[in-house]
KOLTI-978188 format. One record per residue (C-alpha): residue number from 1; x, y, z. Coordinates in steps of 0.001 Angstrom, whole numbers, plus 524288, in hexadecimal, padded with zeros to 5 digits. Layout:
BEGIN
{node NUM,{X,Y,Z}};
...
This chain:
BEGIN
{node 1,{1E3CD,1858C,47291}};
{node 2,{1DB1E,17FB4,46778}};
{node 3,{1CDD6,18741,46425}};
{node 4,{1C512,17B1F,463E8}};
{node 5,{1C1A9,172E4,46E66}};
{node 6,{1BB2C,1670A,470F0}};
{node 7,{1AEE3,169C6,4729E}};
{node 8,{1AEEA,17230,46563}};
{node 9,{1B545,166D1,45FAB}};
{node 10,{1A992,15E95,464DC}};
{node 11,{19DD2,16819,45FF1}};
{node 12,{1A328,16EF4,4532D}};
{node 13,{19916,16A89,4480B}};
{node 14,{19B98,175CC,43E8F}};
{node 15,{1A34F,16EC5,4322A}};
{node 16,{1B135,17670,430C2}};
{node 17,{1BF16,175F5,43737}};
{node 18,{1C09B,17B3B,44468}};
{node 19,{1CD2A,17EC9,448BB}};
{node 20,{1D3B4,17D95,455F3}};
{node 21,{1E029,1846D,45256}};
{node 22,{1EF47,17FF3,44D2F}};
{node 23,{1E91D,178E1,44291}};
{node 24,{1DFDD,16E56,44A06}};
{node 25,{1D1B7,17027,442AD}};
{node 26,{1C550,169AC,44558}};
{node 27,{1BF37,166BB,43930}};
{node 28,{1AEBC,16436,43AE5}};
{node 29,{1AA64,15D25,42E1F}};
{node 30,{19C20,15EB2,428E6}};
{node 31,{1948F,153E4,43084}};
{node 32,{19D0D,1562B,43E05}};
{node 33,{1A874,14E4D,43C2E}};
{node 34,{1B458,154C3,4418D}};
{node 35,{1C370,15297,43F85}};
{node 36,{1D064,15A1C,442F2}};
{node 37,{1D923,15FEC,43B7A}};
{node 38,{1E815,16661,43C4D}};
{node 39,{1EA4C,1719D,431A4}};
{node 40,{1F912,17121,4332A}};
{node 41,{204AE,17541,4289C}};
{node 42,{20B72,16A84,422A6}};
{node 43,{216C1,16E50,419ED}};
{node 44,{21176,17BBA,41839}};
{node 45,{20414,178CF,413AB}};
{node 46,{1F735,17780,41CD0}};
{node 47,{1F25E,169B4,41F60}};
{node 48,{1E661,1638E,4260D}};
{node 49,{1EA68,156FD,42DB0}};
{node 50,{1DFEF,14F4B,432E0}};
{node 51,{1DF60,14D04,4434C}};
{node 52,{1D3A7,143A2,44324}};
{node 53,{1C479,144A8,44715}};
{node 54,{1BF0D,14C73,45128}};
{node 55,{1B914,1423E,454CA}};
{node 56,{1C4ED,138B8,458B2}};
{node 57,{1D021,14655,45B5A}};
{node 58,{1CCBB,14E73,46634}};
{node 59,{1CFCB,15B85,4657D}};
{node 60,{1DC98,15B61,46EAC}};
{node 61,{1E119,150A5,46699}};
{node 62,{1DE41,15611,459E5}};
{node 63,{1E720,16263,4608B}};
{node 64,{1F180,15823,462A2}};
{node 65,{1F105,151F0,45534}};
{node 66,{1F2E9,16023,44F2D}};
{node 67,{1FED2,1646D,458E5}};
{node 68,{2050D,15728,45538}};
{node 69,{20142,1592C,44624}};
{node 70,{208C2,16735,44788}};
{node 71,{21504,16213,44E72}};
{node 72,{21655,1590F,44495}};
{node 73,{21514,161B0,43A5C}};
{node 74,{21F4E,16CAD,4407C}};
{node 75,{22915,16052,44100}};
{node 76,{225A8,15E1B,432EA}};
{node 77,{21E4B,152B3,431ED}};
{node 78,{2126B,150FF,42C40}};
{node 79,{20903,14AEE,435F4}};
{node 80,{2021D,141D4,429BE}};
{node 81,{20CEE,13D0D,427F4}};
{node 82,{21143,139E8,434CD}};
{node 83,{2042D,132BD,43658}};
{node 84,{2092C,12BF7,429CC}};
{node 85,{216A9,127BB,42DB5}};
{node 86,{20FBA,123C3,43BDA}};
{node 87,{207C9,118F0,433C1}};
{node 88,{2112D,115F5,42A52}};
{node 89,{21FF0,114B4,42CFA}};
{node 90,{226C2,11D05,4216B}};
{node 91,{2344A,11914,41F87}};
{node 92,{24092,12020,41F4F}};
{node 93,{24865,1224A,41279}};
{node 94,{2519A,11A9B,41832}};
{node 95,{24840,10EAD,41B0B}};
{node 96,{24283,111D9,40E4D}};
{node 97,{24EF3,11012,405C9}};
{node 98,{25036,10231,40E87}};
{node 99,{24339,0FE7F,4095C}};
{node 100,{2457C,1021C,3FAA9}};
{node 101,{254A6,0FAB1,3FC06}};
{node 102,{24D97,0EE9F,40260}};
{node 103,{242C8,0ED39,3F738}};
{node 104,{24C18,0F16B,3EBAE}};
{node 105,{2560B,0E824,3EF7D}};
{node 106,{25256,0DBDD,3EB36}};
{node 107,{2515A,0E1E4,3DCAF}};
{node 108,{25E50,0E616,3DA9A}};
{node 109,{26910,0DE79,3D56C}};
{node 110,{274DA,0E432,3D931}};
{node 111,{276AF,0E3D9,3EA07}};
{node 112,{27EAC,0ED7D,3EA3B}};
{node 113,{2773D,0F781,3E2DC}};
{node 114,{26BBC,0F369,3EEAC}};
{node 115,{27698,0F7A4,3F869}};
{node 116,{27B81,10442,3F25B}};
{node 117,{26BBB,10834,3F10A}};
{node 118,{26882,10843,3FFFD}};
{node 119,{27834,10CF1,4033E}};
{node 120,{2754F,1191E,3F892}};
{node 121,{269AE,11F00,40115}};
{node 122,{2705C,11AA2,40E61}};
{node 123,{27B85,1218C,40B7B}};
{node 124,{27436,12DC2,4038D}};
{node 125,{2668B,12F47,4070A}};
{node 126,{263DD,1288C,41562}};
{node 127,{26CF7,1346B,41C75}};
{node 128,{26449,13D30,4160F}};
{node 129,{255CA,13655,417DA}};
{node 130,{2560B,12B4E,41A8B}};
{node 131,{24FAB,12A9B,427B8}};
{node 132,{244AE,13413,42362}};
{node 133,{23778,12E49,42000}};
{node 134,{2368D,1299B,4109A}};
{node 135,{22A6D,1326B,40E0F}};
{node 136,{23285,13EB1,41487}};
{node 137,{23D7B,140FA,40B83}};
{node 138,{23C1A,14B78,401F5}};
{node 139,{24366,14EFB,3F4D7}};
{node 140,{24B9D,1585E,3FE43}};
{node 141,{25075,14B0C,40638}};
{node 142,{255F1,14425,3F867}};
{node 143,{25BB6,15093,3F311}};
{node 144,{2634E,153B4,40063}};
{node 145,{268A8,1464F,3FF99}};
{node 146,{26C67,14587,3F1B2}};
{node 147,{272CE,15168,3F2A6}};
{node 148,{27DB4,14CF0,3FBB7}};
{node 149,{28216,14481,3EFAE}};
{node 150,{27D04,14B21,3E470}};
{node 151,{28875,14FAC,3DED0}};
{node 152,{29364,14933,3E3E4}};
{node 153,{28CDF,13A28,3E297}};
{node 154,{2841D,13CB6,3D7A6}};
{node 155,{2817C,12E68,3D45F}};
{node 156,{28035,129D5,3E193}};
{node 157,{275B7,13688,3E2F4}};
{node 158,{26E87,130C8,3D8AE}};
{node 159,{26EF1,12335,3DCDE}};
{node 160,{26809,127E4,3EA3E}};
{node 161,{25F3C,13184,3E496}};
{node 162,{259AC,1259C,3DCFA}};
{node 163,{25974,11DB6,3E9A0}};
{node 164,{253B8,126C5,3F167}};
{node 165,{249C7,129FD,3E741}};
{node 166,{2461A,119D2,3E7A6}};
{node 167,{243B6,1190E,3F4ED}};
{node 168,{23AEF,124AE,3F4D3}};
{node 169,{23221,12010,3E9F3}};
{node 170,{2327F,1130F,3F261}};
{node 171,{22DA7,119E5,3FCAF}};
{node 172,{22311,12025,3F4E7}};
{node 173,{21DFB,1122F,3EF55}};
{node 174,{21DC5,10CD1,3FC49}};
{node 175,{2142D,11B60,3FEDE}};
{node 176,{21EB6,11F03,40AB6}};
{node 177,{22013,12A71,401A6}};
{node 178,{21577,132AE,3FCD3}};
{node 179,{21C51,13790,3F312}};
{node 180,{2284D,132E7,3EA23}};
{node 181,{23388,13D4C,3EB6C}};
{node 182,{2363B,14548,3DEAB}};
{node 183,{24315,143D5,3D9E4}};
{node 184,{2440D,14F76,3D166}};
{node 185,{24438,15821,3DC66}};
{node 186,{24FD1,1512C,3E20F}};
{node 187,{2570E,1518D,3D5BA}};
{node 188,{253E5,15F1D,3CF99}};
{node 189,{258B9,164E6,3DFF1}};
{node 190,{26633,15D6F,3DCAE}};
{node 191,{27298,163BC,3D4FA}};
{node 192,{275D5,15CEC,3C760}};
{node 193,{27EF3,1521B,3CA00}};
{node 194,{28B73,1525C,3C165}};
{node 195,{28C10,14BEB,3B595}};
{node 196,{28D50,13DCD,3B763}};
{node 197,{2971C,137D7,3AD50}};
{node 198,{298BA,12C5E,3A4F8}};
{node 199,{28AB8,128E6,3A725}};
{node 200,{27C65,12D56,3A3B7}};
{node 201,{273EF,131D2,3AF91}};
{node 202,{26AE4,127AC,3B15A}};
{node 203,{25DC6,12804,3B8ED}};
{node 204,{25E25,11B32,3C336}};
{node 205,{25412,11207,3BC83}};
{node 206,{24C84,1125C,3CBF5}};
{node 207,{247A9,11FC9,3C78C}};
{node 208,{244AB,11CDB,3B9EF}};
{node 209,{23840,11769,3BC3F}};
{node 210,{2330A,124EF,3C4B1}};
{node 211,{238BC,12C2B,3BA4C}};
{node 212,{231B6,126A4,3AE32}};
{node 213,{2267B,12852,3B4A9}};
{node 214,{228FB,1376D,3B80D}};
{node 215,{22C39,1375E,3A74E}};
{node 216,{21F78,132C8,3A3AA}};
{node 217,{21695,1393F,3ADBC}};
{node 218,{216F9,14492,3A3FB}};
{node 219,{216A9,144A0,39486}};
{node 220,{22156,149FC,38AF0}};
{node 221,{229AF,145D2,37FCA}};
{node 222,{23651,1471B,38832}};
{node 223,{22F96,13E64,392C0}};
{node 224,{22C54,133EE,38967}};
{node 225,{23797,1348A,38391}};
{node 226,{23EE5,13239,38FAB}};
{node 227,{2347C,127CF,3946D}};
{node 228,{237F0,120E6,387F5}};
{node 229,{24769,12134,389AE}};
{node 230,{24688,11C11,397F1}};
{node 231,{23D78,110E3,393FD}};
{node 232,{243F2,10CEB,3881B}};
{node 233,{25272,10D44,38D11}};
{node 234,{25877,11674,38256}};
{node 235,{25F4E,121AF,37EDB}};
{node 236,{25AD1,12F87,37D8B}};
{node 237,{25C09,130F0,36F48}};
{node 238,{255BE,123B8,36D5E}};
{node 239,{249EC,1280D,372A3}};
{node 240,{24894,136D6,36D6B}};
{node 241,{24B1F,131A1,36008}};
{node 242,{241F9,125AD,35FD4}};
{node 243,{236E1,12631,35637}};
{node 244,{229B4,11EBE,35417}};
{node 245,{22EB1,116A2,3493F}};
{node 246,{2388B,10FCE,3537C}};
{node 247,{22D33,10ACE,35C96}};
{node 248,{226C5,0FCFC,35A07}};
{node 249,{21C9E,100E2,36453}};
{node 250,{21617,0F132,360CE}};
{node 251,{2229F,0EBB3,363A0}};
{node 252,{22823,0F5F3,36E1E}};
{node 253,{232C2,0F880,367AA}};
{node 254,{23D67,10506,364CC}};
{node 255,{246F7,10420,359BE}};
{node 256,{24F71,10D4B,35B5F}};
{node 257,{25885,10DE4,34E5F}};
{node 258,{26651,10D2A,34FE1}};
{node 259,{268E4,118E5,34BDB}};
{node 260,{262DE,11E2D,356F1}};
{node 261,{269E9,1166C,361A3}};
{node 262,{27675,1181A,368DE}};
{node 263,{279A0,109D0,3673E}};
{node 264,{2738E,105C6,3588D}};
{node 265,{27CD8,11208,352F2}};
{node 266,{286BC,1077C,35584}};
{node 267,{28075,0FB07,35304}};
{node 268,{27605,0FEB5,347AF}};
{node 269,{26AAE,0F839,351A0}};
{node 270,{25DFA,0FED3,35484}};
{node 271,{25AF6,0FE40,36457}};
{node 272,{24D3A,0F791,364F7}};
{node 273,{24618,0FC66,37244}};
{node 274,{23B1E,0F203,377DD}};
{node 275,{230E5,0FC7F,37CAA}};
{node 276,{22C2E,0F8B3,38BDB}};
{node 277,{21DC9,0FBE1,38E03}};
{node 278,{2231F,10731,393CB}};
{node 279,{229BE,10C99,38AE0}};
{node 280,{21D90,10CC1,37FA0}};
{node 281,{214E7,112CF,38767}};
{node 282,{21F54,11FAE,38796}};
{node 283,{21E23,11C90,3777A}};
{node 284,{21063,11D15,377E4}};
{node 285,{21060,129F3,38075}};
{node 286,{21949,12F6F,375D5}};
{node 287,{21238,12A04,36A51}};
{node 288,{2074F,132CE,36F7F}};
{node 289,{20F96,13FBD,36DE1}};
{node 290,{21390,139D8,3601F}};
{node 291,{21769,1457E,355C3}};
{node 292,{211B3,14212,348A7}};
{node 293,{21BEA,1412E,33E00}};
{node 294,{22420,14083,349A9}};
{node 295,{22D3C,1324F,34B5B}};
{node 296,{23285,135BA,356C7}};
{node 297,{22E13,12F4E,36378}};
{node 298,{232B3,13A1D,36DB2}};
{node 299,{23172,14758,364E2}};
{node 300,{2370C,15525,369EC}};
{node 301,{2300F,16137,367FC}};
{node 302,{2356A,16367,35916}};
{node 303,{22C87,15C9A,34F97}};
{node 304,{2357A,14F84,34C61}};
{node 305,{2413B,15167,356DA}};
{node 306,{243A4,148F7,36081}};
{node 307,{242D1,14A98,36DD6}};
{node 308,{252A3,1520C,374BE}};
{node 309,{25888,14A7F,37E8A}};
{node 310,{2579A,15544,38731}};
{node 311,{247BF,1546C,38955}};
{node 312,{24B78,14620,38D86}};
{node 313,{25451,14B08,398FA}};
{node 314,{24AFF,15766,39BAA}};
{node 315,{242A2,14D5E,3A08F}};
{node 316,{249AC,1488F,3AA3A}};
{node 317,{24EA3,15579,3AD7F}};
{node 318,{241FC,159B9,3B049}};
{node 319,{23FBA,14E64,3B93A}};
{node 320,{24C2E,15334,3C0F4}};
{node 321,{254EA,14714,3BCE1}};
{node 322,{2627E,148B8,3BA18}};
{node 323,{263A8,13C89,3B2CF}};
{node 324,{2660A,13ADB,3A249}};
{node 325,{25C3D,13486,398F9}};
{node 326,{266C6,12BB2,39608}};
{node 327,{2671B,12800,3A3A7}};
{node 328,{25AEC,11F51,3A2C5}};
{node 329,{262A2,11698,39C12}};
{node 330,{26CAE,1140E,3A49E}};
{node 331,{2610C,11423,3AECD}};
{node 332,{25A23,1081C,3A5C7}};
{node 333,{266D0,0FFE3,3A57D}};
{node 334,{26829,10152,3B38E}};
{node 335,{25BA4,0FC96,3B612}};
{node 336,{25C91,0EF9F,3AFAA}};
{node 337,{26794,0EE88,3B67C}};
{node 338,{2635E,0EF14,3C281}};
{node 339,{25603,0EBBB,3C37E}};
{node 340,{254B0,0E1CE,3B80F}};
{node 341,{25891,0D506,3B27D}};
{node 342,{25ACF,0D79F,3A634}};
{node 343,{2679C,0D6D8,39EA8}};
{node 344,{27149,0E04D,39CDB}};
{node 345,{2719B,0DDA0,38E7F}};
{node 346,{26281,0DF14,38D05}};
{node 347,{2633D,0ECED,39364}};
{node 348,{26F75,0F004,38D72}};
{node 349,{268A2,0ECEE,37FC1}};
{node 350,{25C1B,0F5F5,3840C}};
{node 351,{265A8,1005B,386E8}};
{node 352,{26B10,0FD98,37912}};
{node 353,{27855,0FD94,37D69}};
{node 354,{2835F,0F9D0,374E4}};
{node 355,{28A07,0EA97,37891}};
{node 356,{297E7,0EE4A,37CE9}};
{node 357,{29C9A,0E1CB,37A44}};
{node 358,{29C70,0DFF3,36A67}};
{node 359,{29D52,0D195,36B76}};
{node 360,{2912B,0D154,37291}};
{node 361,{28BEF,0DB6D,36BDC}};
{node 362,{28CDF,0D418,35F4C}};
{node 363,{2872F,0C713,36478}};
{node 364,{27B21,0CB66,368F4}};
{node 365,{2709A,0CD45,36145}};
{node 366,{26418,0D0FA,36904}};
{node 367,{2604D,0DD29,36E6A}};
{node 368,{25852,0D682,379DB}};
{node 369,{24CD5,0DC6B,3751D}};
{node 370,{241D2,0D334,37B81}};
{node 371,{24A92,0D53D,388B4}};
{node 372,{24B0A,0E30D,3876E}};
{node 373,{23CAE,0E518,38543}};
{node 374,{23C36,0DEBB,391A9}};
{node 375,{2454E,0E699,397CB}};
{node 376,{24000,0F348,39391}};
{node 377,{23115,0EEB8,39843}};
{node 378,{23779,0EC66,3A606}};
{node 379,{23ED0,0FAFE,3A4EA}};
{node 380,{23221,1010A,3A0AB}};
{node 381,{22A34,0FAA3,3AAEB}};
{node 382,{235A1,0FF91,3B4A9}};
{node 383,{23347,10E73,3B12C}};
{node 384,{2251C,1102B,3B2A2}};
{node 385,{2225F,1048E,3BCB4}};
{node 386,{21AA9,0FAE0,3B343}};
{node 387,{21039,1050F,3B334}};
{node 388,{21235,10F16,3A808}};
{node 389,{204E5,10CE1,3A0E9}};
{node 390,{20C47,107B6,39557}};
{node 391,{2074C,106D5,386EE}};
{node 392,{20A6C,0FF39,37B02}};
{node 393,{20AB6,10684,3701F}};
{node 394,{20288,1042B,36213}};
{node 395,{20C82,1065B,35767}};
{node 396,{20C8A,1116A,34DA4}};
């Protein structure tokens, strides 16, 4: 039986919290006003949930609200969010993924890469959670699932882990989520998948964009560095060797010298780089940790050595990604692919790939350099949204 009653209820003027027992409170505010309160344990921690005014709860129903508040918490529900879901209908993973399919759709060019998308999840994810509410699964849910396939599908496990990490940032955009799930938690609870052959790891270009961001949210030489490779297309070495007298920063430009690329070795050609927006303003972050008497764009910690390819990959080691710094290559190319019009030749030419076909290869004589520039600006605005407070850089 509760220790206040009515009439206290009525006459208590004194400011402070009265309790009537299990966790129902009276709280009397300087100036009289008076409101209930339940003191319950939610996930292990205590938490005050609001029952209403004295004025419009009675005390029997302010009782009932706090029985109801407990049962729901004993059956592991959170009674806020209950009174969320009951004015707002969140949606099940499952109707989730629909939603994402339906509004992705229309932008992708091949149908049948539309069908495998939706059939991925149906046949991976949905046994696992996909009738459970989009803002209930956890990193536990993902990693449970993946597991199944981990190691014995390891493409197809990456393929949904990429999927089910779109519909959840979906969800979060469309606030059905409070917060975005974190990856690296998933992928640092999962074995190492064996070696994949023939082929460099690459990162899907969906999770490029969240990515770059993560790199730039926090400042270091490796960071830039890898900033710079993803934006600009090339290789490693390329971009640990590249030096302040290869930037036009008027004209946007990177020359890299032949000597220095996999592909002018052959042909004697430097590889000229049209800088996007995006892509000078990770110059002008590093032009601000410039060495004097130093050339080198992306120094290590020795006076006048370049930075190892090894502080490239720490980086997205530390991130828990399994994927290569080559990889963001492969992860560029796939992108125009699929989710632009430009040519095959004008990416292949960004990529600086070699013509197979010497015919062809001895006919053409333009580096689509205007297109590319183009290209690039659309990449760059890809990664960081159209929103990376870009700068253009004074030269010198």
């Amino acid at each position: 039986m509760g220790k206040l009653n009515p009439l206290q209820v009525r006459n208590l003027k004194e400011p402070g919290r009265y309790s009537d027992g299990d966790g129902l409170l009276l709280e009397v505010r300087p100036g009289g006003a008076k409101s209930w309160i339940a003191r319950l344990q939610a996930n292990g921690k205590r938490r005050d949930y609001g029952l209403g005014s004295a004025k419009d709860v009675s005390l029997a129903e302010a009782r009932d609200k706090a029985r109801e508040y407990r049962k729901q918490l004993r059956a592991g529900t959170d009674p806020l969010e209950a009174k969320r879901n009951a004015r707002e209908h969140i949606p099940t993973f499952r109707e989730a993924a629909k939603a994402v399919h339906a509004e992705h759709k229309p932008g992708w060019r091949n149908g049948k890469h539309g069908a495998q998308w939706l059939a991925t999840l149906e046949a991976y994810a949905f046994p696992h959670f996909g009738e459970l509410p989009i803002d209930r699964i956890d990193s536990g849910h993902v990693r449970d699932a993946l597991a199944e396939i981990w190691l014995t599908r390891p493409e197809t496990a990456r393929r949904v882990r990429q999927r089910i990490g779109t519909v959840l940032d979906y969800a979060h955009g469309k606030r059905w989520r409070a917060h975005p799930l974190g990856m690296a938690a998933v992928n640092k609870s999962l074995p190492k998948q064996p070696p994949k052959i023939g082929h460099f790891d690459a990162m899907p270009y969906a999770r490029v964009p969240e990515f770059s961001q993560a790199v730039k949210s926090r400042v270091s030489m490796g960071r830039l560095a890898l900033e710079a490779l993803i934006l600009t297309a090339t290789r490693s070495g390329e971009v640990r060797g590249a030096r302040w007298s290869e930037l036009d920063l008027d004209a946007a430009t990177w020359t890299i010298p032949a000597e220095r690329t996999k592909t002018g070795k052959r042909t004697g050609k430097p590889h000229i780089v049209p800088l996007s927006p995006a892509a000078l303003d990770v110059f002008a972050r590093a032009k601000a940790l410039r060495i004097e008497a130093s050339d080198l764009v992306f120094h290590g910690s020795k006076r006048g050595r370049p930075l190892s390819d090894m502080t490239l990959l720490k980086v997205l080691r530390d991130a828990g990604e399994p994927f290569t710094v080559h990889g963001f290559r492969s992860a560029f190319r796939d992108w125009v692919a699929e989710q632009t019009n430009f040519p095959g030749e004008v990416a292949e030419a960004a990529l600086a790939h070699t013509i197979p076909n010497k015919v062809e290869a001895a006919y053409r004589r333009t580096d689509f350099l205007d297109k590319r520039r183009k290209l690039m600006e659309a990449w760059g605005a890809y990664c960081f949204g159209g929103s990376s407070n870009v700068v253009r850089l004074a030269a010198g």
